[in-house]
RODO-2510 file (C-alpha; in nm, 4 decimals, decimal comma):
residues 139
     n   res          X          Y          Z
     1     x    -0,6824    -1,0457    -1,5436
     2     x    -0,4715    -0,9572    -1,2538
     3     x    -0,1989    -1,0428    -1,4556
     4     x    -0,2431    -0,8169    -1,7069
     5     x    -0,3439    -0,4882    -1,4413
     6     x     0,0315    -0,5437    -1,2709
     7     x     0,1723    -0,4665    -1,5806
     8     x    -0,0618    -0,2094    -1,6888
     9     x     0,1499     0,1594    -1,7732
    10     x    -0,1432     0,3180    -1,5237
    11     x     0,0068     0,1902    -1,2312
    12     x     0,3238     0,2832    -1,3149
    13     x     0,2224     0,6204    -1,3184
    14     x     0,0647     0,5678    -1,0112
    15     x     0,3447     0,4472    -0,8869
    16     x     0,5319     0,7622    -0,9682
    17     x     0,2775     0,9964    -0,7854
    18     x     0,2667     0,7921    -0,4730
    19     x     0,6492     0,8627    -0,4505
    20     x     0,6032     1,2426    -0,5192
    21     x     0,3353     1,2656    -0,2800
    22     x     0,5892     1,1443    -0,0257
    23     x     0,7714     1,4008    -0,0848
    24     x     0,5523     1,6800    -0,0425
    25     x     0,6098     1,8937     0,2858
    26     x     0,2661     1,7887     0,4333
    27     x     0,4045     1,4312     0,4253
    28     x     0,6916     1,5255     0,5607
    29     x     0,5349     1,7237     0,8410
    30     x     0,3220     1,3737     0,8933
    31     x     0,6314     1,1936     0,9095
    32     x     0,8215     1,3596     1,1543
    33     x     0,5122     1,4273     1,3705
    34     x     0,4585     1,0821     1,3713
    35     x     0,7787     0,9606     1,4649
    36     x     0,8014     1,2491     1,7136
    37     x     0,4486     1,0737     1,9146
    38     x     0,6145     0,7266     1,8425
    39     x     0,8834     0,8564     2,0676
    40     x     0,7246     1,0905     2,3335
    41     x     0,7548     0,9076     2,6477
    42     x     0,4914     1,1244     2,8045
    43     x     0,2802     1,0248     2,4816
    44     x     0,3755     0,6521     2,5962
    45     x     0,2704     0,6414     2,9458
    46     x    -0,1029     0,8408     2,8696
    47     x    -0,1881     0,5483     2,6268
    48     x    -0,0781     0,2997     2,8222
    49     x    -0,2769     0,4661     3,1236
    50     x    -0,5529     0,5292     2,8796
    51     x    -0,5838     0,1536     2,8122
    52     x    -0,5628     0,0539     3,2247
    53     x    -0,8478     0,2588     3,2714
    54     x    -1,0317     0,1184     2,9649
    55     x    -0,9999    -0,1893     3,0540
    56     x    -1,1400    -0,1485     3,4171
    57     x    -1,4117     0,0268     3,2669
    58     x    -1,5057    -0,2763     3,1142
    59     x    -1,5176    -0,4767     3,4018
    60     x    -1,6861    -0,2258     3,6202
    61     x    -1,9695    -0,2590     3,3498
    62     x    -1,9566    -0,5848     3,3566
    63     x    -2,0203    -0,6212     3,7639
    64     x    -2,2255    -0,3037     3,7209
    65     x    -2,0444    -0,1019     3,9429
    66     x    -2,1984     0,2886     3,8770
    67     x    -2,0224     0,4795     4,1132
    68     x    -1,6588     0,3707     4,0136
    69     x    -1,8070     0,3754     3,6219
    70     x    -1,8445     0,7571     3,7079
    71     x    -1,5129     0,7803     3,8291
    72     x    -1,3577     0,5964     3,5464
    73     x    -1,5238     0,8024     3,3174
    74     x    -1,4313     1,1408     3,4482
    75     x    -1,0374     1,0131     3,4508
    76     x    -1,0604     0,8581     3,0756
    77     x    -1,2123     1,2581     2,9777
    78     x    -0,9324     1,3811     3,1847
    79     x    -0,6841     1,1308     3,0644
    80     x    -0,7672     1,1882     2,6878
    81     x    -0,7420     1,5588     2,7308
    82     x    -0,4525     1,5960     2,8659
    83     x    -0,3190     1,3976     2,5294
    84     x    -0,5140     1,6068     2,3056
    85     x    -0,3610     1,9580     2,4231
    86     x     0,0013     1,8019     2,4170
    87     x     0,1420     1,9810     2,1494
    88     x     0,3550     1,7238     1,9814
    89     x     0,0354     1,5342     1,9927
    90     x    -0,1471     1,8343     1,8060
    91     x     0,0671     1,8883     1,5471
    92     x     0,0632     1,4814     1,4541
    93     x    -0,3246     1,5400     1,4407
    94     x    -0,3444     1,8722     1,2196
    95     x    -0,0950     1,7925     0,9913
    96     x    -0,2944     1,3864     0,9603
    97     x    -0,6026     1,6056     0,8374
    98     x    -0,3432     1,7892     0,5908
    99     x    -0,2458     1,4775     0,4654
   100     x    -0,6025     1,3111     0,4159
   101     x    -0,7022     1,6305     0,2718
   102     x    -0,4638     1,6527    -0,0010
   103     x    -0,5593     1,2300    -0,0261
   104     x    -0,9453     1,3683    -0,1172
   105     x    -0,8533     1,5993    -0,3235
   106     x    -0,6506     1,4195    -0,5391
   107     x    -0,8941     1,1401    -0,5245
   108     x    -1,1955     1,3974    -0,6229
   109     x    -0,9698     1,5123    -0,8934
   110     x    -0,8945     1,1477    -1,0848
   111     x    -1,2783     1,0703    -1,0188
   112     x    -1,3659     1,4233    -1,1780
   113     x    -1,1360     1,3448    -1,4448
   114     x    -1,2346     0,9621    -1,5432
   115     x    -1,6168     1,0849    -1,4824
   116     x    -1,5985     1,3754    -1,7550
   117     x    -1,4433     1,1443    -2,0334
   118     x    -1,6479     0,8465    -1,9802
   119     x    -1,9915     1,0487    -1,8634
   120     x    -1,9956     0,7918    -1,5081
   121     x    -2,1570     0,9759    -1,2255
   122     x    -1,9236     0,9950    -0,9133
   123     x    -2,1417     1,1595    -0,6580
   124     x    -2,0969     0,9079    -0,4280
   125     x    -2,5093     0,8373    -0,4321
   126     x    -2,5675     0,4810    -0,3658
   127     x    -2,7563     0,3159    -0,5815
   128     x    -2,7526     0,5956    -0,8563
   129     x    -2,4635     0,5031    -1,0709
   130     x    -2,4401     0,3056    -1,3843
   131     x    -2,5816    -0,0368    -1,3477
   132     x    -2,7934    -0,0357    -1,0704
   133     x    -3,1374     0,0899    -1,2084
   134     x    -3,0930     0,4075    -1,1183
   135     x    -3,1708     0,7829    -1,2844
   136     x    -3,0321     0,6910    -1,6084
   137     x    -3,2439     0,3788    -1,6424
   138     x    -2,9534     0,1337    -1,6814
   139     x    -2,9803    -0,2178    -1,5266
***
């Protein structure tokens, strides 16, 4: 059967989308935003920093150490705000929730669009689709 799906004309058309969607100027905006983090050194050095101080955390726990727990804490808050407010670091994040938005929406749209021509209930409800016993009676 999986034969027969990789030659299927569907996922040629797929295909075909996925490269126009990389072309769209959200993508684009992803892309360079990305690349832009990839390459911060500042960027760099917080993560790294950010996974020193994760990793102490851990053994603090571990030899139940409260007092420098605290203190970790309060410098992993600091640590990950600083990296949230840099801007290069903002932009990768707003335009990654422009790029999974227009990823739902198309998504919504091809379920909307198989659901209305084959009457298949895409709610998202578990256990209330087609099949499972659920309002339509199926089994």
């Amino acid at each position: 059967m999986e034969t027969v799906l990789q030659d299927h004309p569907i996922l040629n058309h797929a295909s075909q989308l996925g490269k126009r969607l990389l072309e769209t100027e959200e993508i684009q905006r992803f892309r360079l935003a990305e690349k832009q983090v990839q390459n911060s050194h500042r960027v760099n050095s917080l993560i790294e920093e950010i996974k020193r101080k994760q990793k102490e955390l851990v053994h603090a726990k571990h030899y139940q150490k409260p007092e420098y727990i605290r203190q970790l804490e309060r410098e992993l808050d600091r640590l990950h705000e600083e990296l949230d407010n840099l801007p290069i670091v903002r932009e990768y994040q707003q335009s990654q929730v422009e790029v999974n938005d227009i990823l739902q929406i198309l998504t919504d749209v091809l379920a909307q669009a198989v659901s209305e021509k084959l009457d298949v209930d895409v709610s998202g409800d578990v256990g209330g689709g087609c099949g499972s016993g659920g309002p339509c009676g199926c089994r």
